[in-house]
C-alpha positions as CSV (number, residue, x, y, z in Angstrom):
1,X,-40.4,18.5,14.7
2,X,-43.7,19.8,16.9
3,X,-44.4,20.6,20.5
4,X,-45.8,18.1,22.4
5,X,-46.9,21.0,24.9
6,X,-47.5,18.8,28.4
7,X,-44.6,16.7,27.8
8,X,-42.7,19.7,27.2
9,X,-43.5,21.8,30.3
10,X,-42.5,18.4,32.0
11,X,-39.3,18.3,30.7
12,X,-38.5,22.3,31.1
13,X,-38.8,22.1,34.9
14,X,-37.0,18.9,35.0
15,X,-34.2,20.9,33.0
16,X,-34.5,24.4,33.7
17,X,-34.7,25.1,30.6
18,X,-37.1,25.4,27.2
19,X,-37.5,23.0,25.3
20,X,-38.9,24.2,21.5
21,X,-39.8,21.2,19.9
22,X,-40.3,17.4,20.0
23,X,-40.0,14.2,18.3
24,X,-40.9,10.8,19.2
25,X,-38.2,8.3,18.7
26,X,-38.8,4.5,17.7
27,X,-38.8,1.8,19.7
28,X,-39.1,1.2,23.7
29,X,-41.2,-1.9,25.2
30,X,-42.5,-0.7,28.3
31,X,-41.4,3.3,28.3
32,X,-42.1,6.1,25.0
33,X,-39.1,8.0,24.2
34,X,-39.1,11.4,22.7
35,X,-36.3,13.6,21.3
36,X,-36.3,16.9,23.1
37,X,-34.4,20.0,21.1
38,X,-34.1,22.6,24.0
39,X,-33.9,26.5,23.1
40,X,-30.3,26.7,23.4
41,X,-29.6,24.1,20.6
42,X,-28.6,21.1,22.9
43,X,-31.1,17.9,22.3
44,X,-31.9,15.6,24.7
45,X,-34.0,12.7,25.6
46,X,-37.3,12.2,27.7
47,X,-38.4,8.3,28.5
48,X,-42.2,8.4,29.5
49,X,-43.8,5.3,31.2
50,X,-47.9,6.1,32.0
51,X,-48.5,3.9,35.5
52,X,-45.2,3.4,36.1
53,X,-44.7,3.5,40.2
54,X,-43.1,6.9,41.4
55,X,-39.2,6.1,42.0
56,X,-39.0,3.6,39.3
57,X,-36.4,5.7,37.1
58,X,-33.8,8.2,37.9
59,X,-33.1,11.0,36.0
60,X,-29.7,10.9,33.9
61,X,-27.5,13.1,33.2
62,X,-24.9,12.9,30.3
63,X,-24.9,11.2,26.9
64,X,-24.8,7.3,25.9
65,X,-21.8,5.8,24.3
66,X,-22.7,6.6,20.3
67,X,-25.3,8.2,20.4
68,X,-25.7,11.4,17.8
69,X,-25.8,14.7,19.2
């Protein structure tokens, strides 16, 4: 895993929290997703979409249904 550094500050004031490395995850039509592993051991995952309108996603909070921790 690396540090994408901007998407990382992104996600740390989304969270409140730091986030010490990332990963880019497969797949994704419109949107790029990328595995976050925050300092405290917890992952979590950032959806990007560059031009996408402001207001077009909400953040989420929680996990999906089967999805590895």
């Amino acid at each position: 895993m690396t540090r994408q550094p901007l998407l990382a500050r992104r996600a740390e004031a989304l969270l409140g929290t730091a986030v010490s490395a990332t990963s880019p995850v497969a797949g994704g039509d419109t949107s790029t997703s990328t595995r976050l592993r925050l300092a405290d051991g917890r992952n979590a995952l950032m959806k990007t979409q560059p031009g996408a309108p402001p207001g077009s996603s909400r953040p989420r909070r929680g996990g999906c249904a089967g999805s590895p921790r």
